[in-house]
N, C-alpha and C positions, 0 to 999 in steps of 0.2 A: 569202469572199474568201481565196485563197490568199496570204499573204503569210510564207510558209516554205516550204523546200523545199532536198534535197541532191545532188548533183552527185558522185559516186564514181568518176565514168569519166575512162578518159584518150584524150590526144587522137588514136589508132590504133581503138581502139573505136568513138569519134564516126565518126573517117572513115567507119568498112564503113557507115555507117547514113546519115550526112550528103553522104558523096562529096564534102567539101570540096578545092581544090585548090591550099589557100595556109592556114599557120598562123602566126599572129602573134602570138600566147601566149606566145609561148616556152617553161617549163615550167609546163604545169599542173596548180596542186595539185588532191587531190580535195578536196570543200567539203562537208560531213556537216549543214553548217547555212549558208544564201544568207537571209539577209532584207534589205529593202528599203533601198535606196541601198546594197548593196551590188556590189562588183563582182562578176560573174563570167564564166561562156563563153557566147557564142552564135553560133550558124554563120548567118553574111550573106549577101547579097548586096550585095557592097563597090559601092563607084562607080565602078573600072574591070570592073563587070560580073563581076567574076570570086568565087567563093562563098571565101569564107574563113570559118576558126575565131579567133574573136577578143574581147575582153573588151569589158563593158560595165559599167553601173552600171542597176542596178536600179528604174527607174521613171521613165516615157513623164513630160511635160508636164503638170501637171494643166490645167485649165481657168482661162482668163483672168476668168470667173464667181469660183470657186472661191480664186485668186490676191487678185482684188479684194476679195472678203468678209475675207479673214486683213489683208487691208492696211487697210482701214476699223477693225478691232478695233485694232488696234497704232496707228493713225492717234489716237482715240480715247482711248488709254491716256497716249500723248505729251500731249496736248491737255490732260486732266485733270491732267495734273504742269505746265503753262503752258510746254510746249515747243513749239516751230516746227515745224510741218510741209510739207514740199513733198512733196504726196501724189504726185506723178508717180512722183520719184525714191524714192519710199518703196513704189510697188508695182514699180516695175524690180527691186529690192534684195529683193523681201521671199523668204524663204524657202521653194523648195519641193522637199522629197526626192521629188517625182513622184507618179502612177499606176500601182501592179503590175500591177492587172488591167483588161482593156477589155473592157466587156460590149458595149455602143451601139454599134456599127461604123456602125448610120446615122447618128452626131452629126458633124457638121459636122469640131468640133476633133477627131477620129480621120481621117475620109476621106482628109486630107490626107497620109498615112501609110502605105493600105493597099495602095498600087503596089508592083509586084515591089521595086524599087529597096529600101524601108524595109520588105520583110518577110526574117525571121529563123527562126530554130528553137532553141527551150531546151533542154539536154540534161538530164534529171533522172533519179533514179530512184528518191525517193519525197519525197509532196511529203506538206503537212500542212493541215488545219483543225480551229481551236480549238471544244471543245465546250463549252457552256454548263451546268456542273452550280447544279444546287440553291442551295450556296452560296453563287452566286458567281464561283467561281474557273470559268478557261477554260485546260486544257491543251489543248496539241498531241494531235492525235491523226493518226497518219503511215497513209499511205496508199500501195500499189506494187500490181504486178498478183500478185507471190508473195512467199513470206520470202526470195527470193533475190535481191530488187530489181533486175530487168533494166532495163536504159537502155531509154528512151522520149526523146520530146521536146516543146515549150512548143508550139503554133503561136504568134510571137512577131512584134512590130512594133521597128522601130528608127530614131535621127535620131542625129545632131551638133548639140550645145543647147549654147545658152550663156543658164545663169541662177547665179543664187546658189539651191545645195544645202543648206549648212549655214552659218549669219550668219559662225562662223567662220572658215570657209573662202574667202567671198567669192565675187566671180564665176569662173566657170568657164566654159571650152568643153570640152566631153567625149563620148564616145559614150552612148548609153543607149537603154533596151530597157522593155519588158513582153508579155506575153502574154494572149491572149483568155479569156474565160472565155463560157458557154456555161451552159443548166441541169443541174443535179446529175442524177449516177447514182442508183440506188437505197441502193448504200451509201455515199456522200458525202452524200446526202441524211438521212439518219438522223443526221449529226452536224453538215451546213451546209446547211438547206435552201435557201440563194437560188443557190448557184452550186457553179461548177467549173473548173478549168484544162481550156481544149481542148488536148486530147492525140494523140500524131501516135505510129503504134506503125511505121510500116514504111517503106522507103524510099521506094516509089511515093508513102505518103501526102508525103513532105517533099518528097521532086522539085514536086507537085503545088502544094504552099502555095508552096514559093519562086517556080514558074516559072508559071503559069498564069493566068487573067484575075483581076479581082477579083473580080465575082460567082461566076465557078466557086470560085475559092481558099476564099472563104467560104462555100463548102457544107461545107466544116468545121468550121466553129462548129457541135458537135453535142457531146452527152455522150455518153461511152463508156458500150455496153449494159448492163445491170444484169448483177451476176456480173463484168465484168470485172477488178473491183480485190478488194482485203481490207486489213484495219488488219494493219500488222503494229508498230506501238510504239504507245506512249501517254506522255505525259507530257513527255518529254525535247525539248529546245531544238535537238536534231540527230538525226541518225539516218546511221548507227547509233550507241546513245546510249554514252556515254562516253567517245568517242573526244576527250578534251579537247586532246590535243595537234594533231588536225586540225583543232579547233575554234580555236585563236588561230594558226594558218595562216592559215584563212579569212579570220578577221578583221583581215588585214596583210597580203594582197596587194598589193605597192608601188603609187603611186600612176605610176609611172612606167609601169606595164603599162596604164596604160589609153589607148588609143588618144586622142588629142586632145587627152590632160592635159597 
């Protein structure tokens, strides 16, 4: 499960690759580290049909399964301190920073998603999964097609959701996004063996996912051939590592750039 990944590019780059024709970003910073429920860029297809570069928050809907299991625990937890429960409003309320990755495209709670309308493209250029050593411990280990991390992109889904994100924050209406995943390469394989980000290398491939049917669109759900990538970090919470003052950018992109907030 991909859930890290950085963003170095800016929004003249995206265009030669994305052919977006409307940017609403306004300035975008680069993001050396994107994790979950974060915001960052994704190129749409808006709802006046027209493809824009635009922010989002990081992570689709989880499952109303999945929703209901966390609100039964919490349900539960009340219960045992002799507090009142009105479970309805306790699963509308209950917390969820989303889904990064969608494997299932035949599950129901995805379909309704994968029409031109709600599909997107990620722009990255090198993402990460955590390896499992010995001890224990699970570093990042970063992944690009060179050491010179060329932009690529997510094959990605996107909606306007209104839930509660974080208890503190309360409810929200916002945009939000995640992207497919697919089975691992041979070298993604060696350090995550269940999966992989579907990855889109060339313009043809992204005109194709944005514009096309859905069964065709989703002949992309494939792993990129073996040999296509190589590690190029290890350890570090971004990449490229040390850039710590890109790194509290990332992490304070105003809430006002997000479309719907």
């Amino acid at each position: 499960m991909c859930n890290l990944y950085s963003d170095m590019s800016g929004p003249e780059e995206i265009r030669a690759f994305a052919r977006h024709l409307r940017d609403i970003t306004g300035n975008k910073p680069p993001q050396p580290g994107v994790f979950p429920d974060y915001s960052a860029a994704i190129v749409r297809n808006a709802p006046d049909g027209v493809r824009e570069l635009a922010f989002a928050r990081w992570g689709m809907p989880s499952s109303q399964i999945a929703l209901m299991e966390s609100a039964k625990k919490r349900a539960e937890k009340l219960e045992a301190k002799g507090k009142p429960v009105d479970f309805k409003e306790l699963l509308r309320l209950e917390p969820d920073i989303g889904t990064s990755n969608i494997r299932n495209t035949a599950s129901r709670h995805w379909q309704r998603w994968l029409g031109v309308e709600n599909r997107c493209v990620v722009p990255f250029n090198a993402f990460s999964e955590n390896e499992a050593l010995p001890g224990g411990a699970r570093p990042p280990v970063w992944f690009a097609f060179d050491e010179s991390r060329p932009l690529a992109f997510f094959a990605g889904i996107w909606t306007n959701w209104t839930s509660v994100r974080k208890a503190r924050e309360g409810e929200v209406t916002i945009d939000i996004f995640g992207f497919l995943t697919a089975d691992p390469n041979a070298e993604v394989k060696a350090i995550h063996p269940k999966a992989m980000p579907v990855i889109l290398q060339t313009a043809e491939e992204i005109d194709h996912w944005l514009t096309a049917p859905t069964k065709q669109a989703l002949e992309l759900q494939r792993p990129l051939p073996d040999g296509a990538l190589r590690i190029v970090a290890r350890g570090a919470k971004q990449d490229p590592p040390g850039d710590k003052d890109l790194l509290e950018i990332d992490a304070n992109i105003p809430s006002s750039r997000l479309p719907g907030l």
